[in-house]
C-alpha positions as CSV (number, residue, x, y, z in Angstrom):
1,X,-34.3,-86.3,26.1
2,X,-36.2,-83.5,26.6
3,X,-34.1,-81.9,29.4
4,X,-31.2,-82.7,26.6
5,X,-33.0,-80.4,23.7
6,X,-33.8,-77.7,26.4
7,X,-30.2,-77.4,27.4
8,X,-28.9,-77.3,23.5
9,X,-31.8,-74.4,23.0
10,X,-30.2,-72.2,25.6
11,X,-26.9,-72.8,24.1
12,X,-27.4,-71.7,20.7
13,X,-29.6,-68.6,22.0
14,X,-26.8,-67.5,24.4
15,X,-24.2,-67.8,21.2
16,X,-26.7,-65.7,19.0
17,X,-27.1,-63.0,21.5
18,X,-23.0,-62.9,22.4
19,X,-22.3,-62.7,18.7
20,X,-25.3,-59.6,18.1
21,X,-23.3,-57.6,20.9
22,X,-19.9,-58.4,19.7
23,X,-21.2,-57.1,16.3
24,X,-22.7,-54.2,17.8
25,X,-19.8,-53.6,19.7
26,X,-17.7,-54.0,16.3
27,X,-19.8,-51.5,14.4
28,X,-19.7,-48.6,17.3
29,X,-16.1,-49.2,17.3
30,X,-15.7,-48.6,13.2
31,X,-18.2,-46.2,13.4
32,X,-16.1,-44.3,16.2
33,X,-13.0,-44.5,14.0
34,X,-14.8,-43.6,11.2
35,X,-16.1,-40.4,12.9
36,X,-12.6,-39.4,14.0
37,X,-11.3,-40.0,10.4
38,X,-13.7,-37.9,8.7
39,X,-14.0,-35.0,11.0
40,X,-13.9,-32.3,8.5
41,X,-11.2,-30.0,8.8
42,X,-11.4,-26.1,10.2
43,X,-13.1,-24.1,7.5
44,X,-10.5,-22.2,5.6
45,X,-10.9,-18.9,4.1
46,X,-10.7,-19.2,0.0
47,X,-8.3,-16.1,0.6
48,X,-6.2,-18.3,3.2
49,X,-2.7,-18.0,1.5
50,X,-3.1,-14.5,-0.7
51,X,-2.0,-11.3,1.2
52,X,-5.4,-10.0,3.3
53,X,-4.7,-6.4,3.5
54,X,-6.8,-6.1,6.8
55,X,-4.3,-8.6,8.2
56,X,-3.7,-7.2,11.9
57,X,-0.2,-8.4,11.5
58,X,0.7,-5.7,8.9
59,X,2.2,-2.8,10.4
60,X,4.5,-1.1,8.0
61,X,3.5,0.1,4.2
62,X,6.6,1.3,2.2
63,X,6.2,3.1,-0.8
64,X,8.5,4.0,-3.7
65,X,7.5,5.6,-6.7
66,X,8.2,8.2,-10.1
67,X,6.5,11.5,-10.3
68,X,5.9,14.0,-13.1
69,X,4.1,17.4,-12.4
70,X,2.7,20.7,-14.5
71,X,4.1,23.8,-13.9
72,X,2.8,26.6,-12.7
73,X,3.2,30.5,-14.4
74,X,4.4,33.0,-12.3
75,X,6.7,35.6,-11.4
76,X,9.9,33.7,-11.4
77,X,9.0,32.3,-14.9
78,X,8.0,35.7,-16.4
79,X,11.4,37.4,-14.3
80,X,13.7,34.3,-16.4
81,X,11.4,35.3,-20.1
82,X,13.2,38.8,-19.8
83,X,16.3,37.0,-19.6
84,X,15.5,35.1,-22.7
85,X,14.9,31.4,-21.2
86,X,12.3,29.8,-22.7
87,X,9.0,28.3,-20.8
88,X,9.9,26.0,-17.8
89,X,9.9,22.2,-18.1
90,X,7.5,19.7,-16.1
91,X,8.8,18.8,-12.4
92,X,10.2,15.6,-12.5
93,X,11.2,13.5,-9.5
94,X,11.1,10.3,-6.7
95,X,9.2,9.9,-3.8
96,X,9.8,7.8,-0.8
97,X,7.4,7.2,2.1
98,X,7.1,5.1,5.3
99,X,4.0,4.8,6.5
100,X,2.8,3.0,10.4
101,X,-0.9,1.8,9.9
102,X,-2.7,3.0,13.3
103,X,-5.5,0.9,12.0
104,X,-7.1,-1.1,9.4
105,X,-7.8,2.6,7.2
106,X,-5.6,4.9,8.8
107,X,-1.8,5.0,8.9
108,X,0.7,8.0,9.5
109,X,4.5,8.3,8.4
110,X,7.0,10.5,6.4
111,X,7.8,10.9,3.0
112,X,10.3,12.5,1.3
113,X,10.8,13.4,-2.4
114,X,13.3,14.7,-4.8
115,X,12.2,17.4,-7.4
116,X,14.1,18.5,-10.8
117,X,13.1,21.7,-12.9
118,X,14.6,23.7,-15.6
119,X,14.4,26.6,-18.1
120,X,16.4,26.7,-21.5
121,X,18.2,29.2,-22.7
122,X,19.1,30.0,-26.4
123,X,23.4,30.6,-25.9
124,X,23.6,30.1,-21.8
125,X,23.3,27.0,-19.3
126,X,19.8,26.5,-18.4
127,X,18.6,27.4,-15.9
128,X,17.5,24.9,-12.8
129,X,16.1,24.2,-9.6
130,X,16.4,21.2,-7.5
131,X,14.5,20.4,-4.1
132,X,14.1,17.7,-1.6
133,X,11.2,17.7,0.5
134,X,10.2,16.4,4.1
135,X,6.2,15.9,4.8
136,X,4.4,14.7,7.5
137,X,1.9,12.1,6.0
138,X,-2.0,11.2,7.0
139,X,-3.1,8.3,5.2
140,X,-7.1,7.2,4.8
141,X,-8.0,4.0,2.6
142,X,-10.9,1.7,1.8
143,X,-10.3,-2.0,0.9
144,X,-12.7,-3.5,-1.5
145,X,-12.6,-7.4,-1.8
146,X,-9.6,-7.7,0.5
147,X,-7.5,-6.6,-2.9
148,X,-7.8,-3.1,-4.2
149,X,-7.4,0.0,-2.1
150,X,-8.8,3.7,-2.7
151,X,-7.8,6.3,-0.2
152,X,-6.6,9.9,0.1
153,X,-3.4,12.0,1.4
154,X,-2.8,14.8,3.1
155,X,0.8,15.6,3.9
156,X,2.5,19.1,4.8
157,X,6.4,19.6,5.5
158,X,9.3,21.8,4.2
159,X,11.5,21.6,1.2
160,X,15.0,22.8,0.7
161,X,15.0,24.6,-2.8
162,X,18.1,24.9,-4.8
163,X,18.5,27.0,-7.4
164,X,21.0,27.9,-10.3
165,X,20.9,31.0,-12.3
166,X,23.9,32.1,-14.8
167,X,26.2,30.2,-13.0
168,X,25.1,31.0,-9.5
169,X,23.7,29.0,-6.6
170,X,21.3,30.6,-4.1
171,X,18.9,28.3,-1.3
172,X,15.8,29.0,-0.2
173,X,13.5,27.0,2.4
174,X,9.9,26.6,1.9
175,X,6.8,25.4,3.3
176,X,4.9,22.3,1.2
177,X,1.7,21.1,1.7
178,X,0.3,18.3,-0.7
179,X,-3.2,16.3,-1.0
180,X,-5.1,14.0,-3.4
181,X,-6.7,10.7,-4.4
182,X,-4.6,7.1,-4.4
183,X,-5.0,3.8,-5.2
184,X,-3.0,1.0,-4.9
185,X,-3.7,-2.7,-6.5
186,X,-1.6,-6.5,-6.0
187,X,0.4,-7.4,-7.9
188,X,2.2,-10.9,-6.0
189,X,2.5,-11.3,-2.7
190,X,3.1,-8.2,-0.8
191,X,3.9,-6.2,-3.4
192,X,1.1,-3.7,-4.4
193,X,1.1,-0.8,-7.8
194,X,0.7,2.7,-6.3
195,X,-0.4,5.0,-7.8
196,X,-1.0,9.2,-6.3
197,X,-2.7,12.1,-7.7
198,X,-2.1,15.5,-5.9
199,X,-1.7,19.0,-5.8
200,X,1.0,20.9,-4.1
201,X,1.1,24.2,-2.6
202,X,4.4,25.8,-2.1
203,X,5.4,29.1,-2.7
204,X,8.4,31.0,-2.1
205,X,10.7,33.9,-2.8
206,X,13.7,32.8,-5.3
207,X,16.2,36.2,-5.9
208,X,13.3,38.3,-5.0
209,X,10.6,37.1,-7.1
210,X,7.8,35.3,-6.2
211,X,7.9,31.0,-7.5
212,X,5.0,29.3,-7.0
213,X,6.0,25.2,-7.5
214,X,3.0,24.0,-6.9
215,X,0.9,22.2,-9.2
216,X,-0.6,18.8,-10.3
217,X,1.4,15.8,-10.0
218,X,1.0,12.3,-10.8
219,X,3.1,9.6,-9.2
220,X,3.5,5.8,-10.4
221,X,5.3,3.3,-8.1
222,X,5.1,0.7,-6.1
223,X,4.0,-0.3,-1.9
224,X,5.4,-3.1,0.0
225,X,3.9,-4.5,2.7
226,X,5.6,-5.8,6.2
């Protein structure tokens, strides 16, 4: 009998140590599975998804914009008051520039711009003057919060100057050299508000008298990013 209880008394002890490793066993497993299922996922930027304006992969910044400037007095103006034309109006106009970013705060490119001008006269056309410019373009910018952007511009070139007095044409080629403040701010996606400050130098000899159309300008567009 007693060889009979000693026997059953391994038995049982052998079944409670199989089953403790087959739980064990079980509970790695679901742990393991477990692990794997709640590996937490790469930590993503909270900007992951909204343009980064750092972003390596932006090359290209294209700008488009409206500009309205002050006129300078000078000869040219005082030469048309003899004639009876009155004071001359603000310089209206368009500007386009490409610009290559050489990196993350500088970039270099071209812009060109249209300019409009003209002086009124009492019983006569008015009198006007139309150019179109071509500048070289050094661009500096700091980003704050990956968003908004304040930089400066320096950019020197040539425009051709048309102008039309009493129903003549004469053209005239000038040098141009403009700098000043910018900023530009998002708007959705790639699309950014520019907006320009400057003052231009550029004067020039127009039927023998000295025009200086130069001056303050202000310029409101907008900058797309590729």
């Amino acid at each position: 009998m007693l060889h009979w209880l000693i026997a059953f008394g391994l038995a049982v002890g052998s079944g409670v140590v199989y089953a403790d490793d087959a739980n064990a066993d079980d509970a790695n497993a679901d742990d393991a599975t477990t692990g794997d299922a709640n590996t937490d996922p790469p930590h993503r930027s909270a900007d992951e998804g909204t343009e980064i304006v750092e972003d390596a992969d932006t090359h290209w910044l294209l700008g488009l914009g409206l500009l309205i400037g002050t006129p300078l007095e000078n000869d040219f103006d005082r030469a048309l008051a003899t004639r009876a034309y009155g004071d001359p109006s603000p310089t209206y106009g368009a500007d386009l520039g490409a610009l290559y970013r050489v990196t993350r705060g500088f970039s270099v490119g071209l812009r060109t711009a249209v300019r409009h001008r003209y002086w009124l006269h009492y019983n006569q056309p008015a009198a006007t003057l139309f150019s179109v410019d071509l500048l070289a373009n050094l661009d500096l910018r700091h980003t704050f919060r990956h968003r908004a952007q304040i930089g400066f511009q320096l950019a020197g070139g040539f425009a051709v100057v048309s102008t039309r007095l009493g129903g003549e044409s004469v053209r005239d080629l000038g040098g141009r050299v403009q700098l000043g403040p910018l900023a530009t701010f998002p708007i959705v996606g790639t699309l950014r508000i520019l907006v320009r400050i400057a003052y231009d130098f550029h004067r020039l000899s127009i039927v023998g008298e000295t025009a200086d159309l130069g001056g303050a300008t202000f310029l409101l567009g907008f900058e797309v990013r590729e």
